[in-house]
LUMDREN-654154 format. One record per residue (C-alpha): residue number from 1; residue in three letters; chain; x, y, z. Coordinates in steps of 0.001 Angstrom, whole numbers. Layout:
BEGIN
(r NUM,ala,A,(X,Y,Z))
...
// end
This chain:
BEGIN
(r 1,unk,A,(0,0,0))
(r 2,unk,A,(850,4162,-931))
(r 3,unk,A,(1185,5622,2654))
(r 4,unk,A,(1450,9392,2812))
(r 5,unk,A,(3127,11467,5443))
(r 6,unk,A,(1743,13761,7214))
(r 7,unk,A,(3303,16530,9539))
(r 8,unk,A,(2199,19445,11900))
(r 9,unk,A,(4710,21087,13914))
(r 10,unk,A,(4257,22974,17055))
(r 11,unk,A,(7246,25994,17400))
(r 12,unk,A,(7938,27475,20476))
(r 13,unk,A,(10071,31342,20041))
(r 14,unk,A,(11023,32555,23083))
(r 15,unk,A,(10131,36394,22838))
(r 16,unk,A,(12831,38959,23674))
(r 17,unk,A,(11239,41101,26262))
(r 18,unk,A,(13249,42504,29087))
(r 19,unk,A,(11003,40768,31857))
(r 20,unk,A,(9056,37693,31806))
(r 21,unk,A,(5481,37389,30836))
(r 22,unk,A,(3620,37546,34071))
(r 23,unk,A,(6351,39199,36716))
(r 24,unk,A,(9013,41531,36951))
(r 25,unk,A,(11991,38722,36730))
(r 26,unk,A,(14530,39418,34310))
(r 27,unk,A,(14379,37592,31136))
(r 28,unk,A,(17831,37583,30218))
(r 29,unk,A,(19673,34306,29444))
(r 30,unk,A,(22682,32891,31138))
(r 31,unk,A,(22517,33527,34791))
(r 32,unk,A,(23201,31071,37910))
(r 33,unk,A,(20702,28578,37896))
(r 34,unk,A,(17668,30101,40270))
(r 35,unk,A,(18749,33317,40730))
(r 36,unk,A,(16251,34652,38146))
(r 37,unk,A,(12808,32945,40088))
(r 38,unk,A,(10522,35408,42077))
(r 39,unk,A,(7779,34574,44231))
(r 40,unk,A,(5089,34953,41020))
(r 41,unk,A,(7416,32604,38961))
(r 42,unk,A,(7047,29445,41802))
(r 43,unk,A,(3730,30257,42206))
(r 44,unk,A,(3767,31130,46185))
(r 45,unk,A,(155,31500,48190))
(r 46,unk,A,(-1185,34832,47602))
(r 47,unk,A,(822,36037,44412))
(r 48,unk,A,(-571,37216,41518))
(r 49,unk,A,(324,37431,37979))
(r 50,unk,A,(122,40626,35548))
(r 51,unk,A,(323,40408,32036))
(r 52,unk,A,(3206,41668,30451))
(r 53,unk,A,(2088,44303,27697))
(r 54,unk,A,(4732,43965,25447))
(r 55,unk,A,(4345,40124,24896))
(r 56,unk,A,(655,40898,23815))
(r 57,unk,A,(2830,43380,21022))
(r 58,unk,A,(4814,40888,19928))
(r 59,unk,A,(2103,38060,19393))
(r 60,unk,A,(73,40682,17328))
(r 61,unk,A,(2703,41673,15419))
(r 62,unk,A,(3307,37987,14265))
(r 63,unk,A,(-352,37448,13614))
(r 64,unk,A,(-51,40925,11471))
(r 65,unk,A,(2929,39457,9952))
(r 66,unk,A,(982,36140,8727))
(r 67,unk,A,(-2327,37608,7546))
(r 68,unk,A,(-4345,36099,10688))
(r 69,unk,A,(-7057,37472,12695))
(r 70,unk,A,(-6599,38842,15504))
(r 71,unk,A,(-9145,37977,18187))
(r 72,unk,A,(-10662,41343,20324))
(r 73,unk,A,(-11117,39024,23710))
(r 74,unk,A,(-8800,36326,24297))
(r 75,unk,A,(-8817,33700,27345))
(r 76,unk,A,(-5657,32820,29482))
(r 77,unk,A,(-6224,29334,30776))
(r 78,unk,A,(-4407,26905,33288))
(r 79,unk,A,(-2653,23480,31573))
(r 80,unk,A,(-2677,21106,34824))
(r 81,unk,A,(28,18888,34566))
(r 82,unk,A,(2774,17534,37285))
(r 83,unk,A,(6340,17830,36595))
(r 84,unk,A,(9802,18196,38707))
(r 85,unk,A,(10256,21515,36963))
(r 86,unk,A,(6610,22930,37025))
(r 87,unk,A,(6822,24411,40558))
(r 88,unk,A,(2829,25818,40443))
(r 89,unk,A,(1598,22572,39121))
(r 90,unk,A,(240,24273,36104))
(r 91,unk,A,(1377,26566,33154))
(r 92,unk,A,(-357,29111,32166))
(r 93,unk,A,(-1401,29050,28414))
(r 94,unk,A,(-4296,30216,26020))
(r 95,unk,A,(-6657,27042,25064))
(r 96,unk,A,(-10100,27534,23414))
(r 97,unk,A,(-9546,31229,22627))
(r 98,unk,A,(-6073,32028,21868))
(r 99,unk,A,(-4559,35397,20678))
(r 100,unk,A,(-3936,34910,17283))
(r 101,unk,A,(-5405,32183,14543))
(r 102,unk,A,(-5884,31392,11011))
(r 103,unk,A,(-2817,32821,9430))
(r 104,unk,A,(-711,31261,6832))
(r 105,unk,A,(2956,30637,6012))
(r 106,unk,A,(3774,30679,2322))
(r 107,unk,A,(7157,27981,1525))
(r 108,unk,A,(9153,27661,-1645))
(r 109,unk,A,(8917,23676,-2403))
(r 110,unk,A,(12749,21873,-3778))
(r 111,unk,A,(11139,22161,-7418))
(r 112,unk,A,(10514,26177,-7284))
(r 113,unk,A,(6834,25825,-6440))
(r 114,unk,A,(4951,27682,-3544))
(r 115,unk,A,(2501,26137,-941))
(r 116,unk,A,(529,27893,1301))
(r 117,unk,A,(726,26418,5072))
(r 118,unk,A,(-1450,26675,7747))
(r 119,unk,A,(-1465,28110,10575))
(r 120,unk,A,(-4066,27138,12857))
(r 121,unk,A,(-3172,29595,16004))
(r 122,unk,A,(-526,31302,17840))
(r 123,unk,A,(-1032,32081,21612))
(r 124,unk,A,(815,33442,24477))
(r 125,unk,A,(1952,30671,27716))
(r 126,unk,A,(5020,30909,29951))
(r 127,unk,A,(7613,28655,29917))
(r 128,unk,A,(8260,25692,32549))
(r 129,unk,A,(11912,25847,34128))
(r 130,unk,A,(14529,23092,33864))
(r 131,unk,A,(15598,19463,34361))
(r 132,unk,A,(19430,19247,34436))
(r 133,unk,A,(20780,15620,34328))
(r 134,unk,A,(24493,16214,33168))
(r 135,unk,A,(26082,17699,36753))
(r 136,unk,A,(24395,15188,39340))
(r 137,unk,A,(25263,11381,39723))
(r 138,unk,A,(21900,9264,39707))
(r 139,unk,A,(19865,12514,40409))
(r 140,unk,A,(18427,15651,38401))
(r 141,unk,A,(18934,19303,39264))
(r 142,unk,A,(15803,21787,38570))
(r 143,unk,A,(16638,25219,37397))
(r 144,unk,A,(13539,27688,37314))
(r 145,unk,A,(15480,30627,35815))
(r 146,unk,A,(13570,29776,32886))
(r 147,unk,A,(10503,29755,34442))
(r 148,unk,A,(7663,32194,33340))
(r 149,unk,A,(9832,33223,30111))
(r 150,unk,A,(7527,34456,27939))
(r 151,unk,A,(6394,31995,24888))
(r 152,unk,A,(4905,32487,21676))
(r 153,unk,A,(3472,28692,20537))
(r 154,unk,A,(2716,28717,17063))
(r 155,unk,A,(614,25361,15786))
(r 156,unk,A,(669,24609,11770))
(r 157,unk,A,(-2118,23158,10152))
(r 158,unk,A,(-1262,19246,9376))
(r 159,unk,A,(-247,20349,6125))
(r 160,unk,A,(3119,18952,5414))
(r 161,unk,A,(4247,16302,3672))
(r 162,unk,A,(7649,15936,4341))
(r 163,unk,A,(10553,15817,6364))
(r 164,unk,A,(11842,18589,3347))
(r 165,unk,A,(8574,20615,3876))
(r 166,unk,A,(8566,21224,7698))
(r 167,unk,A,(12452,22448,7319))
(r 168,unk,A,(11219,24998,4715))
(r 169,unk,A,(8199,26125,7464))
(r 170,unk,A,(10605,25879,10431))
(r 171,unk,A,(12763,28400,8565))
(r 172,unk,A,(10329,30630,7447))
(r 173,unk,A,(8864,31188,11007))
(r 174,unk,A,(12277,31216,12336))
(r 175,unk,A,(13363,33902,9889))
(r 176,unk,A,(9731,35478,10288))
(r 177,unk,A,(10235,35864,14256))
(r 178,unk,A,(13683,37045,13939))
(r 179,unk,A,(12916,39829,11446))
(r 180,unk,A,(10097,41165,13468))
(r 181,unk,A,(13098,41046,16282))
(r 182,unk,A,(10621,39308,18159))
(r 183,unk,A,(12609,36080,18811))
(r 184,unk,A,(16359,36074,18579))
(r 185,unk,A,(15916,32530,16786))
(r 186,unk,A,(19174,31087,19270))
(r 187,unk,A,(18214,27158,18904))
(r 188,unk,A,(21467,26221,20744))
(r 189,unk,A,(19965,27896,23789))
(r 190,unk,A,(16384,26887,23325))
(r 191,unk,A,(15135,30466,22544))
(r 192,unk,A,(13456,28353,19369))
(r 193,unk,A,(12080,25016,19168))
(r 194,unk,A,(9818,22772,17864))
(r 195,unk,A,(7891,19488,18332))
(r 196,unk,A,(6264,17873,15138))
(r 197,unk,A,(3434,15153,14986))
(r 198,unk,A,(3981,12885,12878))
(r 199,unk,A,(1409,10292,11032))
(r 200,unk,A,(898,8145,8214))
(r 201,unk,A,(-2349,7004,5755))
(r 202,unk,A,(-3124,5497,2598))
(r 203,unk,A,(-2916,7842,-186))
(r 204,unk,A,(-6465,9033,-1093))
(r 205,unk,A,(-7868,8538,2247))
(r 206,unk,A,(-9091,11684,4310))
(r 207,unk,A,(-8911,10379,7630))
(r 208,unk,A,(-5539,11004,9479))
(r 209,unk,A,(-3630,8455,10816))
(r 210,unk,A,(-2468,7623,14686))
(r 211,unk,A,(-712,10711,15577))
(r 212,unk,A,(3222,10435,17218))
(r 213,unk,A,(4482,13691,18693))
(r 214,unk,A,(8486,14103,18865))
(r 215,unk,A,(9155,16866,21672))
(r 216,unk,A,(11511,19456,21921))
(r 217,unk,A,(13847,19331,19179))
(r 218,unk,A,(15735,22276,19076))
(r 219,unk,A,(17787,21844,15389))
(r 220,unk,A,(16896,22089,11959))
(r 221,unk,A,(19437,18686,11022))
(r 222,unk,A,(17440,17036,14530))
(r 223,unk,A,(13549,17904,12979))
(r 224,unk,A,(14303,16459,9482))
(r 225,unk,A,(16311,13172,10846))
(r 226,unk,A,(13807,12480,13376))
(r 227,unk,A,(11049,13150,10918))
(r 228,unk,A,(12729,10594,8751))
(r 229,unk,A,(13252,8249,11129))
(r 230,unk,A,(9894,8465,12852))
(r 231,unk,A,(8180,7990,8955))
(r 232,unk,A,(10362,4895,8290))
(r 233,unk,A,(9626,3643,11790))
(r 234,unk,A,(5306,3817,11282))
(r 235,unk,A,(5938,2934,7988))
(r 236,unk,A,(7435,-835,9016))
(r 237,unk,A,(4719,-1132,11963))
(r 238,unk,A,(1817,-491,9235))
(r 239,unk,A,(3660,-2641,6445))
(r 240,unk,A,(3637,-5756,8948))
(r 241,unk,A,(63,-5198,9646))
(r 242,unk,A,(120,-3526,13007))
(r 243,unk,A,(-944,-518,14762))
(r 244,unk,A,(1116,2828,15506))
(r 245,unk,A,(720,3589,19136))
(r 246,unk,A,(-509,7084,19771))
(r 247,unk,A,(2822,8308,21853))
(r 248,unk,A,(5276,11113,22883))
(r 249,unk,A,(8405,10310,21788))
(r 250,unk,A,(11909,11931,22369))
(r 251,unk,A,(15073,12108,19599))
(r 252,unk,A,(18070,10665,20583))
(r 253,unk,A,(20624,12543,18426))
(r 254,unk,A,(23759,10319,18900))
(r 255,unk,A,(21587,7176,18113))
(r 256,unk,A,(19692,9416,15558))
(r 257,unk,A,(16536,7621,16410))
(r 258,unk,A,(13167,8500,18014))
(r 259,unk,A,(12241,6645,21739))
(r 260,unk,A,(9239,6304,23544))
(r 261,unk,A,(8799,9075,26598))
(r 262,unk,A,(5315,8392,27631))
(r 263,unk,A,(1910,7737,26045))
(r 264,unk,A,(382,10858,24761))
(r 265,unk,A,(-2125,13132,26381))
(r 266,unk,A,(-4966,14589,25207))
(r 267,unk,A,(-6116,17800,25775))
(r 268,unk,A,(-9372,16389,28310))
(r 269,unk,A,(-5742,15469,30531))
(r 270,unk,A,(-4484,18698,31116))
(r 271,unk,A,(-8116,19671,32916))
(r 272,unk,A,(-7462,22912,31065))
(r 273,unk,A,(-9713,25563,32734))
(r 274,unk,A,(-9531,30030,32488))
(r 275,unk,A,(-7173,31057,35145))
(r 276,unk,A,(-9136,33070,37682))
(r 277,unk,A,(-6226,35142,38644))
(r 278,unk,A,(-6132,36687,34715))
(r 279,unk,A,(-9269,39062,33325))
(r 280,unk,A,(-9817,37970,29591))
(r 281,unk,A,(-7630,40277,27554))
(r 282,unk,A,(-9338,42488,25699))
(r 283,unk,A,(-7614,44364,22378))
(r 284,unk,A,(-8961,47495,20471))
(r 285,unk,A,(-8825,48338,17039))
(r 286,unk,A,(-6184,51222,17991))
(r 287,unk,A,(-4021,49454,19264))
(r 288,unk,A,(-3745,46566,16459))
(r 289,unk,A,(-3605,49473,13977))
(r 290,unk,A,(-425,50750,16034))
(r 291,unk,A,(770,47681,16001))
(r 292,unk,A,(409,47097,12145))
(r 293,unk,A,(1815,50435,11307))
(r 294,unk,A,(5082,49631,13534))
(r 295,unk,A,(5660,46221,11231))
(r 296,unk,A,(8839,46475,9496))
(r 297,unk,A,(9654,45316,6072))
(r 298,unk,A,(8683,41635,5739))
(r 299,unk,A,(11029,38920,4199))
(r 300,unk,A,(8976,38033,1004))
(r 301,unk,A,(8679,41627,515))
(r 302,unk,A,(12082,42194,1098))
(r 303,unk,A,(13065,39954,-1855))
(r 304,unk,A,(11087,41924,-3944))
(r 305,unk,A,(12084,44986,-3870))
(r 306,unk,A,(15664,43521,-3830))
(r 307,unk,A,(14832,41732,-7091))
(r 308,unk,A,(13145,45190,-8620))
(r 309,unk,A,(15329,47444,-7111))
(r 310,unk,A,(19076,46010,-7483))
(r 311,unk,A,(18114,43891,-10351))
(r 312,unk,A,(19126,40541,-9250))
(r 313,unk,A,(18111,37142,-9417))
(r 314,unk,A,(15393,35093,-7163))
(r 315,unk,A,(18322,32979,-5689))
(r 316,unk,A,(20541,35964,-4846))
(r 317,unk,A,(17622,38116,-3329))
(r 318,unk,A,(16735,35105,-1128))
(r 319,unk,A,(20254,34773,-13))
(r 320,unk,A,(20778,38527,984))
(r 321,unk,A,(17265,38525,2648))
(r 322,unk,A,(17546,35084,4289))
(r 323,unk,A,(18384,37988,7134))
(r 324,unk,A,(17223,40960,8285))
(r 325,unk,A,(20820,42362,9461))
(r 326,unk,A,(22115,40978,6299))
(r 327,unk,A,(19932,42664,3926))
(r 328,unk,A,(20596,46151,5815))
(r 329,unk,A,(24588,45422,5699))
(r 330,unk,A,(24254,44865,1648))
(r 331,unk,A,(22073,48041,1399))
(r 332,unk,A,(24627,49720,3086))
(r 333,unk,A,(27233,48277,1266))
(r 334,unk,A,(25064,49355,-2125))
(r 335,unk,A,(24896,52927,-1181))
(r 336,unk,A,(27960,53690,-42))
(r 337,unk,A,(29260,51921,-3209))
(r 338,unk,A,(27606,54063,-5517))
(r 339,unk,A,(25365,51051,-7432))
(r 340,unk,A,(27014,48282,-8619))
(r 341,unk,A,(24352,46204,-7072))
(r 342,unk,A,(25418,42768,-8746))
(r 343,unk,A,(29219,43281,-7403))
(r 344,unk,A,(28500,43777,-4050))
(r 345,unk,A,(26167,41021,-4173))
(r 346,unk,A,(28671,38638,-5385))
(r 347,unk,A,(31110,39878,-2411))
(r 348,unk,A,(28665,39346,310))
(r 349,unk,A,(27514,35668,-931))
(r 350,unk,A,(31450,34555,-1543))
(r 351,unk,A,(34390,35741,-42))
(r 352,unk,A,(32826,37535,2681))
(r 353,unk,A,(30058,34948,4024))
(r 354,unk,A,(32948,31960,3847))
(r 355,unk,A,(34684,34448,6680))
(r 356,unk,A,(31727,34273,8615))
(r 357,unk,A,(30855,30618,8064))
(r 358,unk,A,(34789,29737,8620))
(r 359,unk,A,(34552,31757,12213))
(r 360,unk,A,(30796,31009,12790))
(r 361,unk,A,(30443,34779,13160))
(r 362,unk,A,(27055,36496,12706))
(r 363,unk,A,(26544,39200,10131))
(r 364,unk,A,(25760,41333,13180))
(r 365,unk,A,(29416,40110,14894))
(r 366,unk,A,(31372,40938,11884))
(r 367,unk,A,(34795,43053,12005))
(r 368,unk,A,(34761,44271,8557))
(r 369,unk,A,(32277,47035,8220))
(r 370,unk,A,(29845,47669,5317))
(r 371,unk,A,(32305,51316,4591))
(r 372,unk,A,(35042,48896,4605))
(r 373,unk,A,(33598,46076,2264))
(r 374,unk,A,(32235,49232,-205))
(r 375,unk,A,(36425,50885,51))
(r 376,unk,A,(37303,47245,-1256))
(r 377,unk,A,(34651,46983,-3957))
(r 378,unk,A,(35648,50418,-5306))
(r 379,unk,A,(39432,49648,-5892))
(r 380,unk,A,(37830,46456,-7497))
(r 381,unk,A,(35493,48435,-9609))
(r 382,unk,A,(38128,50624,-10788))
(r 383,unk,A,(40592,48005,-11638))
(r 384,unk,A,(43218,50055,-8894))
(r 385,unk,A,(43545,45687,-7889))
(r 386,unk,A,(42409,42400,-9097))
(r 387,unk,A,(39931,40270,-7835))
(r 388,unk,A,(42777,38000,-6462))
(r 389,unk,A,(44272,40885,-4687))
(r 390,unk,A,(41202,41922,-3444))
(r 391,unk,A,(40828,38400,-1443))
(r 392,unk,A,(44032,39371,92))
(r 393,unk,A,(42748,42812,930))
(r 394,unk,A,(39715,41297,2375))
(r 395,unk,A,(41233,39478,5036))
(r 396,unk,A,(43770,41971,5827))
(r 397,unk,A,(40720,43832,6569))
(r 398,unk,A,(39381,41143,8340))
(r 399,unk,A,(42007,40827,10843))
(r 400,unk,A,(43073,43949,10981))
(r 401,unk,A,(43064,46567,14168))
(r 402,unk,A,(40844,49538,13533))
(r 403,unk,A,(38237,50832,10962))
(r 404,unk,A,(41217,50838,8511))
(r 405,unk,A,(40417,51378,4650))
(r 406,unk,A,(41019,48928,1722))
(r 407,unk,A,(43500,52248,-55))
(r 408,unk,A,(45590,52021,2944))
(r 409,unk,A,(45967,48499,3241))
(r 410,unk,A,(46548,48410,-1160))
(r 411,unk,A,(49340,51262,-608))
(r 412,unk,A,(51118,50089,2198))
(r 413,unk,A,(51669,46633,789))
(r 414,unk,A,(52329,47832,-2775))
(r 415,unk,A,(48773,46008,-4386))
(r 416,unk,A,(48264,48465,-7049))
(r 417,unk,A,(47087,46137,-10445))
(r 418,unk,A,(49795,46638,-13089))
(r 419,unk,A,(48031,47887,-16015))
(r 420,unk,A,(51233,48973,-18158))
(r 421,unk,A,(50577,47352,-21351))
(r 422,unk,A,(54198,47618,-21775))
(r 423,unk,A,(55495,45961,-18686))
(r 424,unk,A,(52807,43366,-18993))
(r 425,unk,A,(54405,42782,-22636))
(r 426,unk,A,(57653,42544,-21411))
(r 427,unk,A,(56700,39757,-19041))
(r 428,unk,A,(55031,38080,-21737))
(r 429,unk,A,(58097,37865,-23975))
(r 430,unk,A,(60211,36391,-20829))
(r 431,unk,A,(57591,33592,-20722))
(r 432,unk,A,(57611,32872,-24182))
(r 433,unk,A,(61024,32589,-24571))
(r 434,unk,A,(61784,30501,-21436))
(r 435,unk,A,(59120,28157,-22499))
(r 436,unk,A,(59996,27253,-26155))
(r 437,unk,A,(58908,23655,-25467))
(r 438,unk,A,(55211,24566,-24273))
(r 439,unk,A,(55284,27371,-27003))
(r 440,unk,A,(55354,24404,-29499))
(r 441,unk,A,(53491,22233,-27938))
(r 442,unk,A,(50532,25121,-27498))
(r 443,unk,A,(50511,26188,-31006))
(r 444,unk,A,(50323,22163,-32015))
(r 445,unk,A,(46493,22477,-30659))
(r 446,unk,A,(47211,21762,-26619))
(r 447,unk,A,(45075,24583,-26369))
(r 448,unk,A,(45664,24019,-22082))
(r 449,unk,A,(48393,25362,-21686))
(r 450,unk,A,(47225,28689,-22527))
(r 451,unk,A,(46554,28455,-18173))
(r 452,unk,A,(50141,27453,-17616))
(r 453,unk,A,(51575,30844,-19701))
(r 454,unk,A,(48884,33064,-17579))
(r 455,unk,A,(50044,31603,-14677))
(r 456,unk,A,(53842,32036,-15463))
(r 457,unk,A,(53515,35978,-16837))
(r 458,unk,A,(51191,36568,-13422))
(r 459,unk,A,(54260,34765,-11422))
(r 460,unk,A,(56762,37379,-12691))
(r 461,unk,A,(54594,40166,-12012))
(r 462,unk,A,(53268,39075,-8211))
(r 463,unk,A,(50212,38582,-9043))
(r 464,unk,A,(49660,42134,-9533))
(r 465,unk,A,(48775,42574,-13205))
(r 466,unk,A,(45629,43199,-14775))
(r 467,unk,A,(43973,39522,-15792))
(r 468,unk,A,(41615,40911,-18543))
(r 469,unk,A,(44686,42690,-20128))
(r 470,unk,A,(47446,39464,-19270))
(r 471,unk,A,(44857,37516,-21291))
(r 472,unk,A,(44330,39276,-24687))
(r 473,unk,A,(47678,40333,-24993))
(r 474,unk,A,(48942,36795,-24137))
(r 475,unk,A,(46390,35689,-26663))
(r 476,unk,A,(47693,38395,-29318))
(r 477,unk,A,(51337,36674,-28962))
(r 478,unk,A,(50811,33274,-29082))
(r 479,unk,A,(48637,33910,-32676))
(r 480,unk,A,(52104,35710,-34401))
// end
């Protein structure tokens, strides 16, 4: 039998607000386990919560962001469960009438196509703190730092159909979030994370299968290999004519296979009920229209005008948009340049991104400047140095002291592209006549070695002469 996969993921972005979503705690990451937990975050006798206005700003800005509606009265409930690190027993959540719903995520398919996803809600909870199993022999530490951080859970429509498919979503939301500088999109500290359900049916048939949930997986390369695994796993149990078990499973990443955690709960378990300490929030068309005229320059939008404005190709645009802080850098670059959109374009995707990728450096972290990058580009432009030299340039800026220009760095190490047709000639005539051998064996159709006299001619002269020229009048000489 066909089976067909099918996939809804549940993200969790960590909104960057100074305090968390119901007290005064800080919200900032990194400090001494439980030194960040106040009496409203352990849930003591006779605290109360307050909502945090600037999480209710953030969630309405993403439901701006993905055409949803925003609902005027929304319902903060209480999701009863017991764990070590749920100190209050419950975390608070949004249920039947969340914040934000029916939106939709548009992906770009492997083949170039577009599908619209689902999205079925996003709503405001806190998080729960922390189990910490590494430091302690036979036992588990609980950290509550992380305890009432403020949560934006965003739940896709079942609408995916591959491992390939929720990776596309998972970026877009995570490069959605981190536009609206909602999220800062850090995975490796669980500011962003995901669980995905997982099922299989016959092809054709519109009932879904037994649902699997796979919970907390906090990397791209972890959501697509447990994905896979988890489809090849139901897809054997089905095949041999039994049943998948409805479960909550966990990915082991050095095994790179999913395991059983517990059987899976439905939402009658979590005796989910409005929190009595929290008056239904209540949102006016003033401020959503504040909100919506705050909303910065979208990604798809982005690309657009990138593609209009600089003139350059789908794939480039999406590169040099695939960031906010990226897309502002090349601007910058672009203006200070003068135009020569393509150039700087080809800079940014090449030389300059394998420094960051080499250092694992963050557009935002990098040493070399936009004014710098644009110095370099105009000596390039200009011909004053090749685009070899330039490379050399580049990382001279890179690791460099100080906000020093590519025209000091090109003078002080004697760069400047020879463009003396004579001297360039002169080299040229050395080469020949050193080479008489290759000369013969060139001009008897080993049309090759054509490389081997560029290379030779750019040895005498460093490096430093002008390619375009070395060619054609290398090309000139070997015809006499």
């Amino acid at each position: 039998m066909e089976l067909e996969t099918i996939i809804g993921l549940e993200i969790h972005a960590q909104l960057t607000t100074k305090t968390k979503i119901f007290s005064s705690t800080s919200n900032c990451y990194g400090a001494e386990p439980n030194t960040q937990a106040c009496v409203i975050d352990l849930g003591m006798p006779g605290v109360l919560p307050v909502l945090n206005q600037e999480t209710v700003r953030m969630a309405v800005m993403f439901g701006l962001a993905i055409n949803a509606e925003i609902a005027s009265r929304s319902v903060f409930a209480r999701k009863n469960y017991f764990y070590p690190d749920l100190p209050k027993g419950y975390q608070i959540s949004q249920y039947e009438l969340p914040l934000v719903r029916d939106g939709q995520m548009i992906i770009e398919l492997e083949d170039g196509s577009r599908k619209a996803i689902g999205i079925t809600r996003a709503h405001l909870e806190e998080d729960a703190g922390k189990s910490l199993h590494e430091d302690f022999q036979g036992l588990s530490g609980i950290d509550l730092n992380r305890a009432g951080t403020p949560l934006l859970e965003i739940v896709s429509e079942p609408d995916l159909r591959s491992s390939k498919e929720a990776i596309s979503y998972m970026r877009k939301i995570h490069q959605m979030v981190v536009y609206l500088a909602i999220c800062d999109g850090n995975m490796q500290n669980g500011s962003f994370r995901c669980d995905a359900n997982v099922s299989l049916r016959c092809a054709g048939d519109q009932r879904f299968g037994t649902r699997v949930e796979i919970k907390n997986l906090n990397s791209f390369r972890f959501v697509e290999r447990a994905i896979e695994f988890e489809v090849e796993r139901q897809t054997n149990i089905l095949k041999s004519g039994s049943r998948v078990i409805q479960e909550t499973r966990m990915y082991d990443a050095y095994k790179c296979e999913t395991r059983s955690m517990r059987s899976k709960e439905e939402a009658e378990d979590y005796r989910y009920f409005p929190d009595p300490d929290l008056l239904p929030l209540l949102l006016d068309e003033c401020f959503i229209s504040a909100v919506r005229a705050d909303l910065p320059e979208l990604p798809d939008a982005k690309k657009q005008r990138f593609m209009t404005q600089y003139s350059l190709s789908s794939y480039d645009a999406g590169m040099l948009t695939s960031s906010c802080a990226l897309g502002n850098y090349y601007e910058t670059v672009v203006a200070e340049l003068g135009g020569n959109p393509k150039l700087c374009a080809n800079w940014l995707m090449g030389d300059f991104s394998a420094f960051l990728n080499k250092e694992n450096r963050e557009i935002t972290d990098s040493p070399v400047t936009p004014y710098q990058i644009a110095s370099l580009l105009r000596r390039v432009q200009d011909q004053t140095i090749s685009g070899k030299i330039a490379k050399d340039v580049l990382e001279a800026l890179w690791f460099g002291e100080g906000n020093v220009e590519a025209d000091s760095i090109i003078e002080e190490r004697g760069l400047r592209q020879i463009i003396d047709t004579s001297a360039i000639g002169e080299a040229i005539e050395i080469v020949i006549e050193s080479n008489p051998e290759q000369l013969a064996q060139y001009r008897s159709g080993k049309g090759k070695l054509f490389g081997f006299f560029i290379g030779q001619v750019m040895k005498i002269l460093s490096g430093k002469a002008n390619p375009q020229q070395v060619n054609k009048l290398l090309e000139e000489k070997l015809k006499e």
